[in-house]
C-alpha positions in Angstrom: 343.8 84.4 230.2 342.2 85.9 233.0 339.1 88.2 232.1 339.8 92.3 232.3 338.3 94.2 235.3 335.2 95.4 234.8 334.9 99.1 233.8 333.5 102.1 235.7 329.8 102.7 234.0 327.9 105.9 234.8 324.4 105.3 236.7 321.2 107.9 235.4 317.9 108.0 235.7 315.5 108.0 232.2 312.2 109.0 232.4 309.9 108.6 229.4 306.1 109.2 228.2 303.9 106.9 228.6 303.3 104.8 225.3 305.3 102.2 223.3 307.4 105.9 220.8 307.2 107.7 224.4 309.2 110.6 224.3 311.7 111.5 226.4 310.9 113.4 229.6 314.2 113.7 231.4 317.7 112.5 231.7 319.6 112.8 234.7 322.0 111.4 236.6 321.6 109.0 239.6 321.1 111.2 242.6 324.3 112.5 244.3 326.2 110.9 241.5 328.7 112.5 238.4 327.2 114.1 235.2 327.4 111.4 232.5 330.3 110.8 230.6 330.7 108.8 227.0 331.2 105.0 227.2 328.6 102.8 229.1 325.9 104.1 231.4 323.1 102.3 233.3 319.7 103.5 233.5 316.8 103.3 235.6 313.8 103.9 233.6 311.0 105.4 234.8 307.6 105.8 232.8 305.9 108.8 233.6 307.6 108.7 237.2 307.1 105.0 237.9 310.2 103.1 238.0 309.7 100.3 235.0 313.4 99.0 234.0 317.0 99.5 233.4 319.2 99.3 230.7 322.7 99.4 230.4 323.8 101.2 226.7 327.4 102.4 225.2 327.1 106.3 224.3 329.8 106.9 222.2 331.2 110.0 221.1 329.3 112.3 219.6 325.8 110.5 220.5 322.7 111.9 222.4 322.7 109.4 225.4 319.1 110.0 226.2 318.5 108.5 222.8 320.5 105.5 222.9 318.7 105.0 226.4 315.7 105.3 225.3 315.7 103.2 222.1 316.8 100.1 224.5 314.2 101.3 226.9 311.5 100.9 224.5 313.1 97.8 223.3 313.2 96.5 226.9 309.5 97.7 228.0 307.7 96.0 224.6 309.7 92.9 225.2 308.2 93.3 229.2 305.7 90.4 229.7 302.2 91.8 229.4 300.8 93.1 233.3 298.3 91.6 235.4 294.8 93.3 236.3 296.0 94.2 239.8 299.5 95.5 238.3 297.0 97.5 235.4 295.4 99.1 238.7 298.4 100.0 240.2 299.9 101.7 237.6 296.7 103.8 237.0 297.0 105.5 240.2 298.8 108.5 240.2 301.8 109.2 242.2 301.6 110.9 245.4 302.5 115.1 246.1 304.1 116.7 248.5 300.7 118.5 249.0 298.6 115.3 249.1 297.2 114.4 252.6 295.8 111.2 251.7 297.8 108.1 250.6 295.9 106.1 248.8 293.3 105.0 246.3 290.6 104.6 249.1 291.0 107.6 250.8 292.8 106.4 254.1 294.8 108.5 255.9 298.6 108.1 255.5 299.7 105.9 258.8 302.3 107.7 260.8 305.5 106.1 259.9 308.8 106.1 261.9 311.9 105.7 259.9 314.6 104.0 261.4 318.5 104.3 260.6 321.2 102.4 262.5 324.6 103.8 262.2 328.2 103.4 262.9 330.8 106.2 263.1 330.1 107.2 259.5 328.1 110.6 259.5 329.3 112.1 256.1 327.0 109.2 255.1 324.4 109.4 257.8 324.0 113.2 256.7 323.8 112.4 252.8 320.9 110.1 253.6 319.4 112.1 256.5 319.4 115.0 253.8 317.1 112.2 251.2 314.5 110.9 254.2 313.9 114.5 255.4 313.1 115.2 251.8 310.0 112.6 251.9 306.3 113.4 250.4 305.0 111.8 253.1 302.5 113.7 255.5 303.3 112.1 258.6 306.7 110.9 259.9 309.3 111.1 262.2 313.3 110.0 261.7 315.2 107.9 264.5 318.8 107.9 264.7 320.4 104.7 266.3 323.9 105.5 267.2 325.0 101.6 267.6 327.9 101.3 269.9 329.7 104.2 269.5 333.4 104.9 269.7 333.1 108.7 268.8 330.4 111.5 269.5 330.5 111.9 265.8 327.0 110.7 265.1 325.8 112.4 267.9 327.3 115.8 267.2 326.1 115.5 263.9 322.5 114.9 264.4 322.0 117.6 267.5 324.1 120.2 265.3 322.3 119.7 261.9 319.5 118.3 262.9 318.1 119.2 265.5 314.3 118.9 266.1 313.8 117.4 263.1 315.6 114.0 263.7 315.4 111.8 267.1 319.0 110.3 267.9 319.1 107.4 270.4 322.7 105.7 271.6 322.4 101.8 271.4 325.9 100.7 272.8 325.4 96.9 272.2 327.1 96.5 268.8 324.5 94.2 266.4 322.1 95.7 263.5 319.5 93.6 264.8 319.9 95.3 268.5 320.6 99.0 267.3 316.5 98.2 265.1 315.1 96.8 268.2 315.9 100.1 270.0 314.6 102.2 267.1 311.4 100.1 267.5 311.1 100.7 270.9 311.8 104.6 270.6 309.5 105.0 267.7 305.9 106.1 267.5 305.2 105.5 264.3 301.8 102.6 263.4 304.4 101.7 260.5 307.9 101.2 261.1 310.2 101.8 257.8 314.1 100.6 257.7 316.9 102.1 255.8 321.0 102.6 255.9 322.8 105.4 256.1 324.4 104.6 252.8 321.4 105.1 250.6 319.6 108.1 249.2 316.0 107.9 249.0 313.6 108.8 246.3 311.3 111.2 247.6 309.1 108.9 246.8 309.9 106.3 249.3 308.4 106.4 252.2 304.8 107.0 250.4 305.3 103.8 248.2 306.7 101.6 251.3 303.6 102.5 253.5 300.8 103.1 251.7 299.9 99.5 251.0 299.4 99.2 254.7 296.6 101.6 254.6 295.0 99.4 251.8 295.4 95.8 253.7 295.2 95.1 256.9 296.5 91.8 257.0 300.1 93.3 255.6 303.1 92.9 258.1 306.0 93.7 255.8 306.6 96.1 252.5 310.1 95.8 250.5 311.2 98.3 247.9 313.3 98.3 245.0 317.4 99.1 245.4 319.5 100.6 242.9 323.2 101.2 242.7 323.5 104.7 243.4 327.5 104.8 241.5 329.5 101.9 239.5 332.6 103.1 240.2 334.7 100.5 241.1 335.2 96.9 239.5 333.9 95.6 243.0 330.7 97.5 242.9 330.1 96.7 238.8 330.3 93.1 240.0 328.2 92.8 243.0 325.4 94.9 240.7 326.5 92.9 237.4 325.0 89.7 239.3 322.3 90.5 240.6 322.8 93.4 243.6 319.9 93.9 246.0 317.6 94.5 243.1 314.2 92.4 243.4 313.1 93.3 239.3 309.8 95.8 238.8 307.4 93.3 239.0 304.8 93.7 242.0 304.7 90.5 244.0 302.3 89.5 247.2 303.4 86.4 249.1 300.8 85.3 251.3 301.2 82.1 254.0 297.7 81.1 253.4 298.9 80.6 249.8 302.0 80.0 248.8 303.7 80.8 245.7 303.6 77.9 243.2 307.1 79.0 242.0 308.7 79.2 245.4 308.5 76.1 246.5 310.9 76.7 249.3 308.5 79.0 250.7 309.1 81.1 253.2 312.5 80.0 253.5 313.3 81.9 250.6 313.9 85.1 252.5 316.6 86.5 250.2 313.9 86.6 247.4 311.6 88.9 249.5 314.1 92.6 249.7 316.7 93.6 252.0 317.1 95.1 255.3 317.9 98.6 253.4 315.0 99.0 252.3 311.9 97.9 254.2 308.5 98.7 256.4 306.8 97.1 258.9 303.1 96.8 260.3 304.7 98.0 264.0 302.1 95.1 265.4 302.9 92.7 263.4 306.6 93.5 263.7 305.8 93.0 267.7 303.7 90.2 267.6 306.8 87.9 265.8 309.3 89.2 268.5 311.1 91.7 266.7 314.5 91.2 265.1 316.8 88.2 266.7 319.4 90.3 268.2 322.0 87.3 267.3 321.6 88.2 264.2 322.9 90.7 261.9 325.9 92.9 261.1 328.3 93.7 264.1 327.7 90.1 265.6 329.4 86.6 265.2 326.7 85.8 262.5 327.4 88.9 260.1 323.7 89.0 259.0 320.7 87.6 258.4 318.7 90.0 260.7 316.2 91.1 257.9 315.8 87.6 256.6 314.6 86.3 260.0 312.1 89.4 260.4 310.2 88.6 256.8 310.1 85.3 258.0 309.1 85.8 261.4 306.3 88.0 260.2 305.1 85.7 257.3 305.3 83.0 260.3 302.6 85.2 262.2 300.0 85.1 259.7 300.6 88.5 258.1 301.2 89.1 254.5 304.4 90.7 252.9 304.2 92.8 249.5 307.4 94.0 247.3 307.1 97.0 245.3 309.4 98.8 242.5 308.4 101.9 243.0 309.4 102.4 247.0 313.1 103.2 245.7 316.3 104.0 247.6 319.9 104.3 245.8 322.3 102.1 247.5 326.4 102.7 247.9 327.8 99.6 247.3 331.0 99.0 249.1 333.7 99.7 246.7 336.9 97.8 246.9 338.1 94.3 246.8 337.9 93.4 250.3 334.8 94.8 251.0 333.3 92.5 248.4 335.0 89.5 250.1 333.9 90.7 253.2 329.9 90.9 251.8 330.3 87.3 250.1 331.4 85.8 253.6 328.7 87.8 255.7 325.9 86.7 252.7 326.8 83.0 253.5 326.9 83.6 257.1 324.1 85.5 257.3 321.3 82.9 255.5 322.8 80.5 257.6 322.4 82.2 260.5 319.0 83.3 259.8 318.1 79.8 259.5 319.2 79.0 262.5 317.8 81.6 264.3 314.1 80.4 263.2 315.0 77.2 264.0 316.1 77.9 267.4 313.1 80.1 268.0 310.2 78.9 266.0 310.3 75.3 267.0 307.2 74.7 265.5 308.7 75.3 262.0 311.2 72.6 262.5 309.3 70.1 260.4 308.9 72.3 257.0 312.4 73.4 257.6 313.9 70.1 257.4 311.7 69.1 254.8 313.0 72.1 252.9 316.5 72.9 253.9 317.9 70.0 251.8 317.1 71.6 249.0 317.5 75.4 250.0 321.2 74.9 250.8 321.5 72.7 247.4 320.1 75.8 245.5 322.1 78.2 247.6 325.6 76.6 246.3 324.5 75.7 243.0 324.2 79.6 242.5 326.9 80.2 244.1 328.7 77.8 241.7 327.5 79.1 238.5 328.1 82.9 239.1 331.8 81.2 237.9 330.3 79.8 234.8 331.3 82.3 231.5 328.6 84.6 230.6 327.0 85.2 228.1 327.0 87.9 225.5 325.6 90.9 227.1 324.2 91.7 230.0 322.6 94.0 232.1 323.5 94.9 235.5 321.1 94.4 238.2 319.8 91.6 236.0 320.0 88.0 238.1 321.4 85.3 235.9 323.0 87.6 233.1 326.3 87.6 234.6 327.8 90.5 232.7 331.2 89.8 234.7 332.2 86.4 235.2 331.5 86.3 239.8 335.5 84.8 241.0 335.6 81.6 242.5 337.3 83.3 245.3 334.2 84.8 246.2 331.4 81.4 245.9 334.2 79.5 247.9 334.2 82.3 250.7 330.0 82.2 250.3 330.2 78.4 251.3 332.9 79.2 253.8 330.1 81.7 255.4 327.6 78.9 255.2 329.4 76.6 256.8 330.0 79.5 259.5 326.8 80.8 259.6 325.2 78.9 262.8 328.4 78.4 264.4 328.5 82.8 264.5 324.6 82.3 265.9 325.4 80.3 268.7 328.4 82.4 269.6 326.5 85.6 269.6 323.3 84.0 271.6 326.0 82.7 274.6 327.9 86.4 274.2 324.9 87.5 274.8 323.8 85.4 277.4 326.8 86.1 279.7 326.0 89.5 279.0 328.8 90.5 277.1 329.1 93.1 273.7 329.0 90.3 270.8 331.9 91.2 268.4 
C-alpha cells in the first residue's frame, strides 16, 4: 500500500521571551506566506528575535496555535543540548537596528557589502526578493542584478522601471550560475560579497548577520546562513523540507583548515554540510585569491550544480576560515511540483560530482586527500541516498535531517545516483563548450 501524499502544512514564525515559561511575543506567518489555517503548521522559533528552532504542531479546531507552538517550543528548546561559551557570547549581543552604524561587538565599522542576485526570466520573483534585500538593516550596501542570458528584456525592464538608482542591473549572456556570480563579482564594490536567489525573501536581518563576523576575524573567507521554507504547499516541497531541505540546524559552527573538525572526517570535501549558494558571503579577497567560482559549474551548464560547493572549498583551500550562522536567515521557495523535484534530485547528484571534479581538475595539489577520501564520501553520499527510502519513524519534523517525516521515493535516490554517475561527465562537457567558445547548455 503505497503511503498518502504528504499534506499542505502552513509555515509561521514564533517568537518567544527569553526563559524556559517564556511568553509569547508574536505569531505570524512566514513572510509573503497565507494567514494560518487549522491542521499542521511549521514554526520557526525565534527567542527574543534570534532564530533558535522549529517545530511542526497540529492546531485543531478551536485551539490557540500560538499555544500549541509554544508548548513544543519550550519542549524542543529545554531538550536543546546546553551552549558553548562562544555560543553564550553570541547570544548576549543584541541584534542590530536599522539606526545602528556599527556592526559589531568591537565597534568595527560595518564592511561595505555587495549583494549579488543572478536571475533568469523570472522577475515576479526577482521583484519579491528585490522588495526583502532593499529592506536590509545594514548601513552600507549596494544590490547587483545579473540578468544571465536573457531571452526577454523582462529583467531588465523590471529593474530600470522599479528600481532605478537603487539596484545595479548587469546582462551576463553566457548561461551558467557560476558565470552570471563571476560578473557580479567583477561589477561589485562591495569589501564583502553576499549571494542570494531571486526566490527567497530575506530577513531584514540578513545581511547584518552574514557580514558582520568578517568585521570580527580577519582570517574569515566565507559566512553561510540559515534557509527556511518560505510555503509547504505542495507534496513536493513538504518532501524536499521533510528530509532535510537547505537547513544547516541553529547551531553556530567554525570550520577552520588549520584544524579540522573531529566529526567531519571527510573534511573539506564535505561541502554540502557547510550552506548553500542561496544564502552566502564572501571575504571579496579571499573570494579572488581561490579564483572565483568554476564557471563549469553550476545551474544552466552540463553539470547542473555544484558552483557553491567548489567556492567553500576553494576558499577553505586558501587558508581562510568559513563560519555558519542561524541567525543570517532567508525564506526559500522550494520548487513545487513533481518534476521539479526530480529535476533537483538529478542536478544534487550532478552537482557534488561535479564539484569534485572541478577541484580536482583545478587544485592538483589536493589530489592526494581527495582520493584518500572520495572512497568514502561517495559511499556516504548513496548510503543516504538509500535510506531516505527506509520507513520513518513516528513523527517528525520538517527541516530536521534524518527524521524522514515522508518516506524520500526510490525514484528520486536512483535519479541522485544517476546524477552522480553524470556529474563529471556534465564538467567536462561544459569546460570543452566552453573552450571552443560556445554558450554551455
Amino acid at each position: 500500500m503505497s503511503n498518502p501524499p504528504p499534506r499542505a502544512v502552513s509555515v509561521a514564525e514564533l517568537d518567544l521571551a527569553a526563559g524556559p515559561d517564556g511568553h509569547v511575543l508574536s505569531l505570524r506567518p512566514a513572510p509573503g506566506g497565507p494567514d494560518l489555517v487549522d491542521g499542521d503548521v511549521y514554526a520557526l522559533v525565534r527567542v527574543e528575535g534570534r532564530p533558535a528552532a522549529t517545530v511542526l504542531g497540529a492546531v485543531a479546531d478551536g485551539e490557540d496555535p500560538a499555544e500549541v507552538l509554544a508548548a513544543l517550543a519550550r519542549a524542543r528548546l529545554a531538550e536543546a543540548r546546553p551552549p558553548t561559551d562562544a555560543e553564550h557570547l553570541a547570544a548576549a549581543r543584541p541584534l542590530a537596528r536599522p539606526d545602528l552604524r556599527e556592526s559589531n561587538r568591537k565597534g568595527q565599522p560595518a564592511p561595505r557589502t555587495s549583494v549579488v542576485v543572478a536571475t533568469r526570466e523570472r522577475p515576479e520573483q526577482l521583484a519579491r526578493a528585490l522588495d526583502s534585500l532593499l529592506a536590509q538593516d545594514h548601513p552600507d550596501f549596494e544590490v547587483v542584478v545579473v540578468d544571465n542570458a536573457p531571452r526577454t528584456t523582462d529583467t531588465y525592464d523590471l529593474v530600470s522601471r522599479a528600481y532605478a538608482d537603487r539596484v545595479r542591473y548587469v546582462r551576463e549572456d553566457t548561461p551558467g550560475l557560476a558565470v552570471a556570480h563571476n560578473t557580479g563579482v567583477a561589477a561589485a564594490d562591495g569589501e564583502v560579497l553576499a549571494f542570494t536567489d531571486d526566490d527567497v525573501i530575506a530577513d531584514p536581518h540578513w545581511l547584518t548577520a552574514l557580514t558582520e563576523p568578517f568585521a570580527d576575524d580577519p582570517g574569515l573567507g566565507c559566512v553561510t546562513g540559515l534557509i527556511l521554507p518560505a510555503r509547504l504547499a505542495t507534496p513536493a516541497q513538504v518532501l524536499l523540507e521533510s528530509h532535510g531541505g537547505f537547513a544547516k540546524g541553529f547551531a553556530p559552527r567554525l570550520y577552520d583548515p588549520a584544524r579540522p573538525p573531529a566529526d567531519e572526517p571527510l573534511f573539506p570535501f564535505t561541502a554540502g554540510s557547510f550552506g548553500s549558494g542561496a544564502n552566502m558571503a564572501f571575504r571579496a579577497a579571499a573570494l579572488r585569491k581561490a579564483g572565483g567560482f568554476d564557471p563549469a559549474t553550476g545551474t544552466g551548464t552540463p553539470a547542473k550544480g555544484g558552483d557553491d560547493l567548489y567556492a567553500f572549498v576553494a576558499v577553505l583551500s586558501a587558508g581562510f576560515r568559513l563560519r555558519y550562522t542561524a541567525e543570517a536567515l532567508v525564506w526559500h521557495h522550494h520548487r513545487d511540483t513533481w518534476q521539479d523535484l526530480r529535476n533537483q534530485a538529478y542536478g544534487y547528484g550532478a552537482g557534488l560530482t561535479a564539484y569534485l571534479t572541478a577541484t580536482l581538475v583545478r587544485r592538483p595539489a589536493l589530489l592526494p586527500a581527495l582520493l584518500a577520501r572520495l572512497p568514502r564520501g561517495l559511499a556516504r553520499a548513496r548510503t543516504m541516498t538509500a535510506q531516505r527510502g527506509e520507513t520513518p519513524p513516528d513523527g517528525g519534523v520538517p527541516g530536521e535531517h534524518g527524521t524522514h517525516h515522508h518516506p524520500w521515493p526510490r525514484s528520486l535516490s536512483r535519479l541522485e545516483r544517476r546524477g552522480m554517475l553524470y556529474g563529471p561527465i556534465g564538467y567536462a562537457k561544459a569546460r570543452v563548450t566552453a573552450r571552443r567558445g560556445r554558450n554551455p547548455r
